[in-house]
N, C-alpha and C positions, 0 to 999 in steps of 0.2 A: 436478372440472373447473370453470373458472370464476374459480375464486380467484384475485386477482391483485394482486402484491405490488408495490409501487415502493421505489426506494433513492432517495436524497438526489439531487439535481440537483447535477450538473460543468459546467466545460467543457473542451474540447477542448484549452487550451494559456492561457498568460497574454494571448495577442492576441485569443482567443476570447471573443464576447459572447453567443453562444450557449449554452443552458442546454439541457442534457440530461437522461434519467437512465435507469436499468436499467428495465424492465416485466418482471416474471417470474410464470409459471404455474405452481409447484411439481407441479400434477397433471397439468399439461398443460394445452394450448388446448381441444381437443376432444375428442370419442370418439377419435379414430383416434391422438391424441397424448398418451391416456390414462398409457401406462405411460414417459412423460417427460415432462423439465421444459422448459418453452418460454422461450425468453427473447429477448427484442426489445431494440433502442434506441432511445429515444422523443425525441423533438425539443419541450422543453415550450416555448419561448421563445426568438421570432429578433427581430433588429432590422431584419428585410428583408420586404416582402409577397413576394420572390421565393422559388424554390424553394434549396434547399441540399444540393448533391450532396457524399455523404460515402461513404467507406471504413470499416468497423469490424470489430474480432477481440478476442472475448470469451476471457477466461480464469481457468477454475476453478483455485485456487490452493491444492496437493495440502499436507499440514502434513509427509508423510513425506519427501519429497525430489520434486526439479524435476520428474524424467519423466514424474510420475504426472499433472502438469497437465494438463486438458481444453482444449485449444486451438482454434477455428474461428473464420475470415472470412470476410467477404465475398469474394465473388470478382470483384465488380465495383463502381464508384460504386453510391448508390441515391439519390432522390431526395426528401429529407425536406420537407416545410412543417408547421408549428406542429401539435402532436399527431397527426402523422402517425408511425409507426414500421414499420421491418423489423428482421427478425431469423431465429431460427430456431424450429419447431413443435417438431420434434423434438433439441433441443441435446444430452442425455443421457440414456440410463437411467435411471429412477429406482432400481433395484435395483443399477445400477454406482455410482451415488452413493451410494447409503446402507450400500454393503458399507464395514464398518471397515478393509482392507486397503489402500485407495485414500487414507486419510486426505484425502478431501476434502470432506466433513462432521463439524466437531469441535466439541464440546456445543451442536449446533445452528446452530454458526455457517457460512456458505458464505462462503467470499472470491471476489469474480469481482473482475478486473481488465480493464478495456475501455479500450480505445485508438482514437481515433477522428482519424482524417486527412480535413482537409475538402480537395476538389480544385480544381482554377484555376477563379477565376471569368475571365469574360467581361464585359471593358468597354467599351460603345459608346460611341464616340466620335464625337461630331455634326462636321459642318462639314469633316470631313477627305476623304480619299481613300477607296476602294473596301479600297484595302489596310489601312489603320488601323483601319474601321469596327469589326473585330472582336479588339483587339488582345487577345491571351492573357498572365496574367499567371502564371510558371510557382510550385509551391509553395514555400517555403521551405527552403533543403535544408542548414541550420546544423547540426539535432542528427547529420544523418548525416556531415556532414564533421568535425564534431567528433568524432565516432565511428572515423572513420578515422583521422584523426590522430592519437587515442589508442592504436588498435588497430596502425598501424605506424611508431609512432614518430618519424614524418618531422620535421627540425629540431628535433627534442629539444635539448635544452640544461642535462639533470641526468637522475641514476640516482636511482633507489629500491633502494635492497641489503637485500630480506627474507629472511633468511634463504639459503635457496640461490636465491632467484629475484632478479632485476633487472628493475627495469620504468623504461623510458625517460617521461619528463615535460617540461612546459616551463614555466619559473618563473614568467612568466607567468600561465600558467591557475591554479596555484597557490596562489600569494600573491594571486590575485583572489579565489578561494574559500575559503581558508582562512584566517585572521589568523594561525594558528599557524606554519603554512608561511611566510607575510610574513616573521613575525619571525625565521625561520631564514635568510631570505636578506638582512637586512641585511649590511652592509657590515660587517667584520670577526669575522664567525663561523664555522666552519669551516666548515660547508654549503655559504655564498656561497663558500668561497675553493675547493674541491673539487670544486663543483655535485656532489654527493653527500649523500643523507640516509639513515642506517644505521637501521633499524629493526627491534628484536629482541622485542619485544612484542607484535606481531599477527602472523598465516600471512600465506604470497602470496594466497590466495584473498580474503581479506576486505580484502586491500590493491589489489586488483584492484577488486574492485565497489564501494570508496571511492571508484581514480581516474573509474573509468566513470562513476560519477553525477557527480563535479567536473565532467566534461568534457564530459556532454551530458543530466544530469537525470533518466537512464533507471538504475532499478535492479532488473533480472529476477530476482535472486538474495537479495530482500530478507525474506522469511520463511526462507528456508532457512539465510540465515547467521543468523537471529538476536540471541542476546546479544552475538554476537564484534561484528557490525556496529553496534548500538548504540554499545558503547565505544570500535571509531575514531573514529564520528562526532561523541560526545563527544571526545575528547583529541585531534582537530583542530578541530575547532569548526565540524563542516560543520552549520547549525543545522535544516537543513529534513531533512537526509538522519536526524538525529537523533528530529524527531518523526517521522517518518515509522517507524524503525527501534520509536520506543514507540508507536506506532498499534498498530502488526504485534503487537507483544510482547501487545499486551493481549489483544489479539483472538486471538491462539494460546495462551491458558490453559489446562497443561489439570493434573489430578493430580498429574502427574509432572514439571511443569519449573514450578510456583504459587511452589512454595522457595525456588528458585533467581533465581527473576525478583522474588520479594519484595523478596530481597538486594540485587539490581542495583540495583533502584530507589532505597535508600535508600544503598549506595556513590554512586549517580551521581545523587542528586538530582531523581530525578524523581516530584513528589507524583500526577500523574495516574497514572501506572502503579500508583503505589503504594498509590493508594484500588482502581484495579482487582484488584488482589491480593489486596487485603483485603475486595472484596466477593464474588470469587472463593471463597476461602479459607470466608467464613460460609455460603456457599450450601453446599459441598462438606464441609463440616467431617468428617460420617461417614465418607466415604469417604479422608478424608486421612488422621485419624485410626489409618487403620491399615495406610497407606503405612511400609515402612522411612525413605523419603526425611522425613516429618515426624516421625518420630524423631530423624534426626540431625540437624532443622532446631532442633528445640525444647532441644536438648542444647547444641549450639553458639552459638545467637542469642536466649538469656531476654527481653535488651531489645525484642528484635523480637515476639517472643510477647508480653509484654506492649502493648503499640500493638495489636496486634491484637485481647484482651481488652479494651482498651478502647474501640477502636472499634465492638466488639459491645454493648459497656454503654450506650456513648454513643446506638447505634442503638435498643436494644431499652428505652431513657428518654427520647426524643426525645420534646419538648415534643407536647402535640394543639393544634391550631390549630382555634378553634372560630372557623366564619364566620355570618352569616345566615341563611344557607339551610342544611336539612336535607338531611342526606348523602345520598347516592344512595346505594339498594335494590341489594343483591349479585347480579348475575346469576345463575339456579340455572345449575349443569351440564346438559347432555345427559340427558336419560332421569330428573330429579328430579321429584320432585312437590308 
């Protein structure tokens, strides 16, 4: 009890000047919040001496599939100023977290996902009327109408034909977000003359959670599609939905998909995954080792096994940088002498 952990400082949205971040208790806050993990949102840095009422819903982000995520919010605004935080004592089990069937602890790593909506401010206004003094400024409600718009296709103006599903679009949002889409709508291509774009290389599903992030930046479904949503995101050229798609990918390493995500990364060019892979891969060696799946990796892909022997050589030669000062003394363990 006691320990207490912080993540990286966000914020709220690209308007947002606020600087946040997760505060988490893996043992809990107290005695009584012993056998869970507590988790708060912390307010590090405002540009206001006022207060700042917010909404937030944290969520554990399960590696086996969506339902298994840990979901909870607020149920009302709260009102944060600088290091001030709310949250919850008791957010989960520790023993629901740590069982393997939940996959939502995976080689140590936890994914929370926190969403934080800040609510109208209030602006006084000097010198006017009784009725102005408090005008209310209401929040901004783009991602949810873009959310609708995508969701019932009102004045659509092109189909998506995947497969057996259709999904209405508008060339528009499109070709604003995509350059690949642009260039299908120029003027004498079939796309533009059909507003029709036939797609037989990705499912409906992962063509679905492409438009959803086009259309309002939200992607719920972003660990659980995985590799498939990396490669839309490459081969339209959504650039953010891309890293965001190899953020995920690294951070859900595990034995059984190290192979395969090797792969991807060097088909699709991407060196950050693919030093995670391969530091993955040196940590884990024993255990891969004797995986069927690194059998068939090492049969099929030699040039790739070698990059990775070399990146082990290159580690385990890596110059010593001698400085001025003498190294610091190795902590013993627990119970050494």
């Amino acid at each position: 009890m006691g320990e207490t952990k912080r993540s990286p400082t966000f914020n709220a949205g690209p308007n947002d000047k606020l600087k946040w971040c997760l505060s988490i208790n893996p043992k809990g806050l107290d005695a009584e919040s012993k056998e869970y993990l507590s988790l708060y949102l912390l307010l590090v840095q405002a540009n206001t001496k006022n207060e700042v009422q917010a909404k937030f819903k944290f969520t554990i982000i399960s590696t086996l599939e969506e339902k298994k995520n840990v979901k909870l919010e607020s149920q009302r605004p709260y009102k944060f100023r600088t290091s001030k935080d709310w949250g919850f004592r008791k957010y989960i089990n520790r023993d629901f977290l740590y069982d393997d069937k939940n996959g939502l602890l995976t080689d140590d790593t936890l994914t929370i996902f926190c969403e934080v909506s800040l609510v109208q401010e209030v602006i006084n206004v000097t010198g006017q009327t009784n009725m102005l003094r408090n005008l209310r400024i209401p929040q901004p409600t783009l991602t949810e109408d873009l959310t609708k718009l995508f969701e019932c296709g009102l004045y659509s103006d092109c189909v998506l034909e995947v497969k057996n599903k259709v999904f209405k679009a508008h060339k528009a949002i499109l070709a604003t977000r995509s350059p690949v889409f642009a260039a299908m709508f120029q003027h004498g291509t079939i796309e533009s003359n059909e507003n029709k774009i036939i797609i037989n290389d990705l499912d409906g599903e992962v063509i679905s959670e492409l438009l959803r992030f086009m259309y309002t930046e939200t992607c719920p479904n972003l660990q659980l599609l995985g590799h498939r949503l990396f490669i839309a995101a490459d081969k339209y050229q959504v650039e953010r939905l891309r890293i965001l798609s190899e953020h995920s990918l690294s951070q859900s390493l595990t034995v059984h998909n190290v192979c395969q995500t090797f792969i991807l990364s060097e088909m699709y060019c991407a060196p950050t995954l693919r030093a995670k892979c391969i530091q993955f891969i040196n940590k884990h060696s024993s255990d891969l080792m004797t995986s069927p799946d690194w059998s068939e990796f090492i049969q099929q892909n030699p040039l790739l096994l070698s990059q990775i022997y070399k990146a082990m050589v290159e580690e385990v030669h890596s110059p010593t940088i001698i400085s001025g000062t003498p190294p610091k003394k190795r902590l013993k363990p627990n119970g050494s002498t």
